[in-house]
N, C-alpha and C positions, 0 to 999 in steps of 0.2 A: 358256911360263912354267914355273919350275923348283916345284917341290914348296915349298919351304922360301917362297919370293916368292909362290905363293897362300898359305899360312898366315898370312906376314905382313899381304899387305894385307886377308885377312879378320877379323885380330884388328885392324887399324888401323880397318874395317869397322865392326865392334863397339864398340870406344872411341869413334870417332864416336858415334854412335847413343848411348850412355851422355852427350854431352853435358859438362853441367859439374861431371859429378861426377869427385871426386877418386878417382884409383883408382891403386896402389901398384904398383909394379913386380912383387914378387910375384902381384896379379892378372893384370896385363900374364902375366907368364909364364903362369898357371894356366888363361887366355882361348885361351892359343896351345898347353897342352898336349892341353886340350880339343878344339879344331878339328884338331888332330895325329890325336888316339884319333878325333875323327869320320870324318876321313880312309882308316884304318888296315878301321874297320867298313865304309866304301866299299865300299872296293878290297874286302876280301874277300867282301862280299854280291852286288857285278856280279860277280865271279870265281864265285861258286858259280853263279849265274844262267845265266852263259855256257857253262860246264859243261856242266851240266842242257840245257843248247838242243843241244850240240855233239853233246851223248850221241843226244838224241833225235832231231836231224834228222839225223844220220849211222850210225842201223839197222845197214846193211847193209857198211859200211865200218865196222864195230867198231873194226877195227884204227888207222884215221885216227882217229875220235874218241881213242882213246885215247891218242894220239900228242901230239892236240892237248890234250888234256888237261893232258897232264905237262907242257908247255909253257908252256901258259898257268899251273900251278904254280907251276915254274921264276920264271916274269916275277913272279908275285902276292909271293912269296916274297921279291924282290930288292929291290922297291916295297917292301913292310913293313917291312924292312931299313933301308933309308933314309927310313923315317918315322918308324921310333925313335930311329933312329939321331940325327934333328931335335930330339929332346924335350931 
């Protein structure tokens, strides 16, 4: 499932659940920039997360950690990219 098609069907999601109330295109959009920015805080809170595990269960091979670090960087960084890139 691509980035852009979870956003949507999570803000279709949402307009469900809201029911029978009328709600303007503008919200439409502002429901879907929102779920974007939640997205965005995701990806970079597992990214720190993963970090933090890589640094610390990999002591002794410092040099892989930090290999995998810039890596996973690199990916987090690409991801972010194309979730603005969405808004």
């Amino acid at each position: 499932m691509s980035v852009q098609s979870s956003i949507d069907d999570t803000t279709e999601s949402i307009l469900a659940a809201l029911g029978e109330q009328d709600v303007s295109e503008a919200q439409k959009e502002e429901i879907a920039k929102i779920v974007s920015q939640l997205l965005v805080k995701t990806v970079e809170k597992t990214t720190a997360n993963q970090m933090k595990t890589a640094a610390n269960c990999c002591g002794p091979e410092l040099d892989l950690a930090h290999q995998i670090r810039e890596e996973m960087n690199r990916r987090k960084e690409l991801l972010i990219s194309n979730l603005k890139a969405l808004r």
